[in-house]
C-alpha positions as CSV (number, residue, x, y, z in Angstrom):
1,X,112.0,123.2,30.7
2,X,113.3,120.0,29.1
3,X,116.0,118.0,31.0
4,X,118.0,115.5,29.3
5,X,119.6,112.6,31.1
6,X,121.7,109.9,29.5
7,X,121.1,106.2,29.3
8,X,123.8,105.7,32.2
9,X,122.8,108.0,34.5
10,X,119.4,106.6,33.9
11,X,120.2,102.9,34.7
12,X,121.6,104.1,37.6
13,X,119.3,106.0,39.2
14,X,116.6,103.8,38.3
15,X,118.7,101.2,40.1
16,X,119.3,102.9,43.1
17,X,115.3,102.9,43.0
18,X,115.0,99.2,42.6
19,X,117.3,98.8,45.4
20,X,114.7,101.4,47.7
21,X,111.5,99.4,46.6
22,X,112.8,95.8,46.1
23,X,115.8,94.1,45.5
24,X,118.9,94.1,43.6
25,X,119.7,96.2,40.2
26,X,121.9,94.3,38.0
27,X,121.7,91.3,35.8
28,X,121.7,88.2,36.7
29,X,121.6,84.6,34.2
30,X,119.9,81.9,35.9
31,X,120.4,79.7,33.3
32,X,124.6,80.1,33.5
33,X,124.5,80.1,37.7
34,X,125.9,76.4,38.3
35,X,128.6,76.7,35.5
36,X,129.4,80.3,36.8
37,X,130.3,78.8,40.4
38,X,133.0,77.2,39.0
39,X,135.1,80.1,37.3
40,X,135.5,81.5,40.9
41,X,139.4,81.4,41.4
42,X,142.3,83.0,43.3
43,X,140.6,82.6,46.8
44,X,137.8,84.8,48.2
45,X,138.1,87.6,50.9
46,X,135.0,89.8,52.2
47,X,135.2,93.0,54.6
48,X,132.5,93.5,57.0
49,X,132.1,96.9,58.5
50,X,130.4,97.0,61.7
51,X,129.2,101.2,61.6
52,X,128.5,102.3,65.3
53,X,125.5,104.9,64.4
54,X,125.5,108.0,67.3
55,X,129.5,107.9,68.0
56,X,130.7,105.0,70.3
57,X,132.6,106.9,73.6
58,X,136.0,105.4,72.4
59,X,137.9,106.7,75.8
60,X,135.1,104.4,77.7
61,X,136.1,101.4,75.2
62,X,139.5,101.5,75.3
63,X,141.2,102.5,78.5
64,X,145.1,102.9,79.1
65,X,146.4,100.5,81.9
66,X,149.5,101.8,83.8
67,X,149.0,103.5,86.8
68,X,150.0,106.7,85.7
69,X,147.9,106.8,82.5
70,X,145.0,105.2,84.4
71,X,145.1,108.2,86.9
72,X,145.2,111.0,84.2
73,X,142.0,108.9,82.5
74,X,140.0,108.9,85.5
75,X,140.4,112.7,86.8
76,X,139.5,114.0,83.1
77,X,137.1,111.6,82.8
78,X,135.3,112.4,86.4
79,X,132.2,110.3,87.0
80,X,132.1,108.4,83.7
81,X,135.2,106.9,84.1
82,X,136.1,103.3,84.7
83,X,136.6,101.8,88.3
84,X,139.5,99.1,88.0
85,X,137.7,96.4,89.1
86,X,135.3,97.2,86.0
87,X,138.1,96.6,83.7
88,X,139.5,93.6,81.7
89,X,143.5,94.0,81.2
90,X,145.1,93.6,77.7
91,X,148.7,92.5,76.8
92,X,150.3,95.6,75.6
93,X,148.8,97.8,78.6
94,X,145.3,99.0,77.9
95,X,141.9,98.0,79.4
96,X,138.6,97.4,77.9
97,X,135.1,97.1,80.4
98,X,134.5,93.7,81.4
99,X,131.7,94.1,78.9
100,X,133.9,93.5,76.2
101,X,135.6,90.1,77.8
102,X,134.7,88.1,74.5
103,X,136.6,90.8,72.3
104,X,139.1,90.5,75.4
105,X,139.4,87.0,74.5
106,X,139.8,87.4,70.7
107,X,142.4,89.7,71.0
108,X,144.5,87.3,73.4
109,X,144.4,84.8,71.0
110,X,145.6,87.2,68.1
111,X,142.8,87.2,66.2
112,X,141.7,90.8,67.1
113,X,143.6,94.3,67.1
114,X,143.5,97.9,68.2
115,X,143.6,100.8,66.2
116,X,143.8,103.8,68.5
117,X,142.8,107.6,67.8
118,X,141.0,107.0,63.9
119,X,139.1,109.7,62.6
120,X,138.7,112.0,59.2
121,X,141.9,113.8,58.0
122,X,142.9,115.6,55.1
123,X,146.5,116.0,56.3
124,X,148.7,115.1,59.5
125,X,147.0,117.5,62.4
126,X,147.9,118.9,65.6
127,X,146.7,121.1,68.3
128,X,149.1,123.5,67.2
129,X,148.2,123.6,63.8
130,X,144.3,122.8,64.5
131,X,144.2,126.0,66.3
132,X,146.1,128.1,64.2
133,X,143.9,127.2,61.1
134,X,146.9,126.2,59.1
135,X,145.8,123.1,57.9
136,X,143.0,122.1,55.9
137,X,140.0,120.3,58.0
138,X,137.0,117.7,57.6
139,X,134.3,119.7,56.6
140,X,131.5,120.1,59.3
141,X,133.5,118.5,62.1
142,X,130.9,116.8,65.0
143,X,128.2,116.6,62.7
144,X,126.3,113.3,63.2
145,X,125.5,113.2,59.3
146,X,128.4,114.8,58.0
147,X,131.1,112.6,59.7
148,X,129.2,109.2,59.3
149,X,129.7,110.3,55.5
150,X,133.0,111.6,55.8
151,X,133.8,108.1,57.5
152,X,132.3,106.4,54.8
153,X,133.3,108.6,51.8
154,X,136.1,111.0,52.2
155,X,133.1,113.8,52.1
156,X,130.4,115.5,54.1
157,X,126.7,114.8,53.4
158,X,126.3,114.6,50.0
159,X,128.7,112.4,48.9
160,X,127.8,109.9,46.3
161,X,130.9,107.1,46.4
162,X,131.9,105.6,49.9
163,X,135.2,103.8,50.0
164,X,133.6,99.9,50.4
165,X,131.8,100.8,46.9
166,X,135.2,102.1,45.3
167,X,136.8,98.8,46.4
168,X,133.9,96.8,44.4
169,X,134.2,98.8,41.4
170,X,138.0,97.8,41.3
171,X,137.7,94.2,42.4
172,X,133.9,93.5,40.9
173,X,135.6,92.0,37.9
174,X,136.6,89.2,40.1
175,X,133.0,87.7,40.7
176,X,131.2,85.7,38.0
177,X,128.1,87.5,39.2
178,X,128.3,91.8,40.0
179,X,125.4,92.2,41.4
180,X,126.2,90.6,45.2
181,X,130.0,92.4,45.5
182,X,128.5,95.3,47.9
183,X,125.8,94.0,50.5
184,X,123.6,96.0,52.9
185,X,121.9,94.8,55.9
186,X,121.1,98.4,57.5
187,X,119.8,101.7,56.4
188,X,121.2,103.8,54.1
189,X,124.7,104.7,53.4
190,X,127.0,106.1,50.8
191,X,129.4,103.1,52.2
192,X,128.8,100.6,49.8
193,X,128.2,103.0,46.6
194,X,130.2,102.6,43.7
195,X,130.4,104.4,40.7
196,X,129.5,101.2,38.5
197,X,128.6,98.9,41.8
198,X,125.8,99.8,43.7
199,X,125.0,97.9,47.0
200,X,122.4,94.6,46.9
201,X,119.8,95.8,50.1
202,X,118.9,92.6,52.1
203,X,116.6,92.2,55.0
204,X,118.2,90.5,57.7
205,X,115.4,88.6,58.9
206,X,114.4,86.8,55.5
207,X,117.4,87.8,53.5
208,X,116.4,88.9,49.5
209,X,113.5,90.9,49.5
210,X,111.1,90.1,46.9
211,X,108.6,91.9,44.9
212,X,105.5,90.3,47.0
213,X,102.7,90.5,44.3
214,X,104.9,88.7,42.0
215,X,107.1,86.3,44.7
216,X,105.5,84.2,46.9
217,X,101.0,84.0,47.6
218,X,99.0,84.2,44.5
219,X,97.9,87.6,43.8
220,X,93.8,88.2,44.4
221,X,93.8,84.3,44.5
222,X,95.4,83.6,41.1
223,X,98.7,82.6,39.7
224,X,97.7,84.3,36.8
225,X,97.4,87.8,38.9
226,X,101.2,87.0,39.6
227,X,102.1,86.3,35.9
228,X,100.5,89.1,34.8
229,X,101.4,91.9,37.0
230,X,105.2,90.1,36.4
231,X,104.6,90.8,32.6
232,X,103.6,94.4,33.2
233,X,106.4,94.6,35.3
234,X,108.8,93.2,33.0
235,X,107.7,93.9,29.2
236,X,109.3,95.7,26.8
237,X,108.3,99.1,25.8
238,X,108.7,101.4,22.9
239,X,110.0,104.0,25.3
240,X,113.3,103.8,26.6
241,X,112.7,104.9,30.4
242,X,109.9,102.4,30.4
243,X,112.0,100.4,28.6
244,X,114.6,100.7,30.7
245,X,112.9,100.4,34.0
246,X,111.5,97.0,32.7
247,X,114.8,95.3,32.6
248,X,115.9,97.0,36.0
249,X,112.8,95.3,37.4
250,X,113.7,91.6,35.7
251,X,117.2,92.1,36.8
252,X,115.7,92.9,40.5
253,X,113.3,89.0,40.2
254,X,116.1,87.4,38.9
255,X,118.6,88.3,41.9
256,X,115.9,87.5,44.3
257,X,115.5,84.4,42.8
258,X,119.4,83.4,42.9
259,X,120.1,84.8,46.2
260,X,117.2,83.2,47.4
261,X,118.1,79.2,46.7
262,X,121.7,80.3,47.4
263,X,120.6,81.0,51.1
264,X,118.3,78.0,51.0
265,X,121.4,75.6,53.0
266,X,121.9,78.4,55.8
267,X,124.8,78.2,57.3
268,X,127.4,75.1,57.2
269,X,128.6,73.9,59.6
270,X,125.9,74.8,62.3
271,X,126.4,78.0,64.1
272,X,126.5,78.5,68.0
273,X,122.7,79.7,69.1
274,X,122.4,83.3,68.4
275,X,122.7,85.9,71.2
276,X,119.1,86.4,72.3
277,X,117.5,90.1,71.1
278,X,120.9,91.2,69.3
279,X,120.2,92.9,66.2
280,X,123.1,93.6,64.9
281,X,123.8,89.5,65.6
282,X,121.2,89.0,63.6
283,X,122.3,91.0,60.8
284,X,126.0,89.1,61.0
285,X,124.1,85.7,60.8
286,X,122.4,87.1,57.5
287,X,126.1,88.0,56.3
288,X,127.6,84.5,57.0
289,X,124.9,82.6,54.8
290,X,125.6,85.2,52.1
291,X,129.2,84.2,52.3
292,X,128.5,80.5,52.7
293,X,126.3,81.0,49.7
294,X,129.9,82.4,47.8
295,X,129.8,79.3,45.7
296,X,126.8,80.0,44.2
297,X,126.6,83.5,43.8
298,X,130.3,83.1,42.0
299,X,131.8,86.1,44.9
300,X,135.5,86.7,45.1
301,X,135.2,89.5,46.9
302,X,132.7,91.1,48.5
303,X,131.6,93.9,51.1
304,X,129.2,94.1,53.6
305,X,127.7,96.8,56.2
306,X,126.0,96.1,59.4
307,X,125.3,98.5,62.1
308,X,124.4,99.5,65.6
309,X,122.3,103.0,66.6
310,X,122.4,104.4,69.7
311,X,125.6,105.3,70.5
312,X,124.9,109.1,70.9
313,X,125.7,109.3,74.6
314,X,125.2,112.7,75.9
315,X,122.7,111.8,78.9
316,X,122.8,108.4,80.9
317,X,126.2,107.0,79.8
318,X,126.2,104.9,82.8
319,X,122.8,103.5,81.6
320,X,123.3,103.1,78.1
321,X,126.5,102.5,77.0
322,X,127.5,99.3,79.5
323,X,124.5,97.2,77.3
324,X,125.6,98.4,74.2
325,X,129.6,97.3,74.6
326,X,127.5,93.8,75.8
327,X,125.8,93.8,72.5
328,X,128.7,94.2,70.8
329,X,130.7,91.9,72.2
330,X,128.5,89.2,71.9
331,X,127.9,89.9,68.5
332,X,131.1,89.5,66.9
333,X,132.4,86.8,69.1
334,X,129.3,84.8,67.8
335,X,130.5,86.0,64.3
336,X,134.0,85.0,64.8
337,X,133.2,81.7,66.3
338,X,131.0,81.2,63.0
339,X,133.7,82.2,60.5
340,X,136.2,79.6,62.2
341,X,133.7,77.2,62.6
342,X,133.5,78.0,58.7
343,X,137.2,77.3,57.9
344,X,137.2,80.8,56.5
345,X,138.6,82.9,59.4
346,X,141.7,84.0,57.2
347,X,139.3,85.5,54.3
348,X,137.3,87.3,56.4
349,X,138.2,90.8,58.4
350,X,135.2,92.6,60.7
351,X,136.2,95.9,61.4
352,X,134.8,98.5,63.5
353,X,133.7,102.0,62.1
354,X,132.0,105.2,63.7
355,X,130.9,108.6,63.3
356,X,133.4,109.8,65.7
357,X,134.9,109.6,69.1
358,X,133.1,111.5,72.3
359,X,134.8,114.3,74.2
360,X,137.1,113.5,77.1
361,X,135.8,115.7,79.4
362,X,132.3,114.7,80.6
363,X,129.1,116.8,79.9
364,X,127.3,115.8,83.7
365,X,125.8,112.2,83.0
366,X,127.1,112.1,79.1
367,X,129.6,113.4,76.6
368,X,129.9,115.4,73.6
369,X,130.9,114.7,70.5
370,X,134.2,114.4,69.5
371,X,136.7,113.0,66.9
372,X,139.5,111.0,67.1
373,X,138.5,107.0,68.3
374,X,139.5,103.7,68.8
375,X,138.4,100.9,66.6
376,X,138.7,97.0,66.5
377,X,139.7,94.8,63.2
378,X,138.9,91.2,64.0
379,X,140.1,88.3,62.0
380,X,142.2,85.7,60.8
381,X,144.5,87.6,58.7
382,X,144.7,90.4,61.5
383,X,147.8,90.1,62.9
384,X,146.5,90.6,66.3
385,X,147.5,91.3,70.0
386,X,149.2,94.4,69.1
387,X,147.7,98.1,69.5
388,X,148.3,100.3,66.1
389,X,148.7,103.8,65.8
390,X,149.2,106.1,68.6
391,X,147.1,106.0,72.0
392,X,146.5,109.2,72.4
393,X,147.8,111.2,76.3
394,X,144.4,111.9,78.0
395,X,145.6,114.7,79.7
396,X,143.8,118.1,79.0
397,X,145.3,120.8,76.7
398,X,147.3,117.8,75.6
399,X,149.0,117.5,71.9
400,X,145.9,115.8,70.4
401,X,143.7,118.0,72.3
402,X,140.8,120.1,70.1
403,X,139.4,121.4,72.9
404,X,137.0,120.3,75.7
405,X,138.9,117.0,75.0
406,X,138.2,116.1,71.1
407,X,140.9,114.2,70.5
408,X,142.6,115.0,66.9
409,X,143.3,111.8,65.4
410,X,146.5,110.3,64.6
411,X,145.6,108.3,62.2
412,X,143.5,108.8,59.1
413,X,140.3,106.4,58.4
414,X,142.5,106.6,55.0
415,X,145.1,105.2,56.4
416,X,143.0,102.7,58.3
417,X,141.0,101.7,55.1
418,X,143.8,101.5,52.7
419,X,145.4,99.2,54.9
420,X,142.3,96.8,54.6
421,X,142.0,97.3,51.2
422,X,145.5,96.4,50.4
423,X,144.9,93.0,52.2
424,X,141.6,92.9,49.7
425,X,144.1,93.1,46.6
426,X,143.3,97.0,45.9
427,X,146.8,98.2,43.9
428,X,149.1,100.4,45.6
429,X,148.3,102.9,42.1
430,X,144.5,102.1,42.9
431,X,144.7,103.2,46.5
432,X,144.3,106.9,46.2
433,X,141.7,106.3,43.4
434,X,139.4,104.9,46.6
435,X,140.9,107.2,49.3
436,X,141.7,110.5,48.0
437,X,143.7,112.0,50.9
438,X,146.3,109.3,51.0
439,X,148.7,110.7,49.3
440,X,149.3,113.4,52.3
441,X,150.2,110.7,54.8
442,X,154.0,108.8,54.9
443,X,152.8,105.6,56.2
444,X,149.9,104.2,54.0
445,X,150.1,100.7,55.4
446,X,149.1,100.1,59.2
447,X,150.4,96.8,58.9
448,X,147.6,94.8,60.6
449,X,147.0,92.9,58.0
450,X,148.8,89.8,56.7
């Protein structure tokens, strides 16, 4: 059987391949880099999504403060919940674990807000109406893979656009240079995919990641060996997948090459030390000399993903989950300390993101999955100190209650990411171009943004 598959849908499969093996897929001109820095205008903005991999227990994040609220918390909580004393206060009248002081301390000063009960919508849901199947639902509710997608994507496993890469396909035509709009410093995700922009995979250790028989030590003790396995690499070919796969593979040493002396300054002004064995620290150090590298990589707007793993709670909460809040914390108050340090604080939101909430009611040393969630925007052009959205009553059999204490959100991840997008200078037209479900919800701005 003979398949036939067109030049476009070639390039980009072949590209998401160079991305998997290498580097970057799309073209680069060395030659026009320096004069290319300069046609940067209109400001520059970047949105960093911080993806909690496993489901981060939101109700053990984010804890409501008056006495009343506390009390309902901590009975349908039982053993996992929160003692007071373990418990930083906020203004507005929630609590976060004294883990999470830093964040504590960013969100005092304004520069970090709440988003209560997020999750995956198709339209405005209640108990009521979950339970009586009369609205349409995420497909494949508590599914690890499904909802990280569904998060990311507006879809289930499977899906081949995520929201981040919709943004960069609308905004891409702002940057002299395509190639570094979308930027990956974790596994894979449909996050960052586009349907023209496909995300640029770096390491965050050593940042581009080069072909290393071509890059770098001379191959079986020659230069030649590296010239000529480049040439093999790179030649032209009478047929066009070969021919084809040649230029993805220049286009893939050429980014390398760029990204590479862009990231050669670090980071300017000096950074605080990094928090010792913090990887996803690490990761946001890699993102900051990408964006301090904005000048010479000719970026206007650009997206990032970084990301956390084991947030999957169901056994030894107690054990786990304190050190990972810690890890957290530290992280992204190293990251906004950078990013002021920087003098970019107001073109730069860090948001939080996760597969979904954990079930209220405990599951003996653990909890189940769940839905709805709490998440964290941080940044200068947050207009922080302020909780947004609804904070869901804990009680059980309450209105947001799915059962065994799955909260149903009350807001969208639509809702949350059109709001971000908006700030990033998406059109209100464009919107539900990125975020298909918009349209069913009133409000479309959360209005934590500037």
């Amino acid at each position: 059987m003979t398949m036939k598959t067109s030049r476009r849908e070639f390039l980009r499969q072949t590209s998401a391949l160079a991305i998997a093996g290498s580097a970057t897929p799309f073209a680069v001109n060395l030659a026009s880099i320096g004069a290319a820095s300069a046609q940067v205008a209109g400001g520059y903005k970047a949105l960093v999504c911080v993806f909690l991999y496993g489901g981060n227990d939101a109700h053990n994040t984010v804890v409501p403060a008056s006495g009343a609220a506390y009390n309902t918390y901590a009975t349908t909580r039982g053993a996992l919940a929160w003692q007071p004393t373990e418990l930083t206060t906020l203004t507005g009248g929630l609590q976060v674990p004294n883990e999470l002081a830093p964040l504590a301390s960013l969100y005092e000063s304004q520069q970090c807000a709440i988003v209560a009960n997020v999750g995956p919508l198709i339209v405005p849901t209640d108990r009521t109406s979950f339970l009586a199947n009369s609205v349409p639902k995420p497909a494949k509710l508590f599914s690890h893979n499904d909802q990280q997608s569904t998060w990311q994507a507006s879809a289930p496993e499977g899906a081949t656009y995520g929201w981040g890469g919709r943004i960069g396909d609308l905004l891409a035509s702002q940057n002299g240079n395509s190639t570094f709009t979308t930027v990956n410093l974790t596994g894979n995700a449909v996050f960052l995919s586009g349907q023209q922009i496909q995300p640029y995979q770096l390491d965050p250790a050593v940042g581009a990641i080069p072909f290393n028989s071509v890059v770098g030590n001379a191959l079986y003790g020659s230069s030649a060996g590296n010239s000529a396995l480049r040439t093999i690499l790179t030649r032209t070919h009478a047929n066009l997948m070969q021919n084809e796969l040649g230029k993805v593979n220049q286009r893939s040493l050429d980014s390398q090459a760029v990204l590479s002396a862009a990231l050669a300054g670090g980071i300017q002004p000096a950074p605080l030390a990094l928090p010792a064995n913090n990887s996803l620290a690490q990761q946001l150090e890699m993102v900051a000399k990408v964006i301090n590298a904005r000048g010479a990589l000719t970026a206007a707007r650009q997206v990032f993903l970084v990301s956390m793993g084991g947030y999957d709670t169901h056994a030894n909460q107690d054990a786990t989950h304190p050190g990972l809040l810690t890890q957290l914390a530290q992280a992204i108050n190293w990251w906004q300390t950078t990013i002021n340090q920087m003098g970019i604080a107001n073109d730069v939101t860090l948001f939080t993101a996760s597969d979904f909430g954990r079930a209220l009611a405990p599951n003996s040393e653990g909890s189940d999955h769940g839905w709805g969630a709490h998440h964290f925007v941080v940044g200068g052009a947050v207009i922080g100190r302020q909780v947004y959205g609804s904070f869901p009553d804990l009680a059980t059999n309450a209105s947001t209650d799915a059962g065994n204490g799955r909260l149903i959100p009350t807001t969208s991840v639509e809702q949350y990411a059109a709001t971000m997008a908006k700030w990033m200078g998406v059109t209100d037209a464009n919107l539900p171009v990125i975020l298909p479900n918009l349209n069913n919800f009133t409000l479309k701005n959360l209005g934590f943004m500037t």
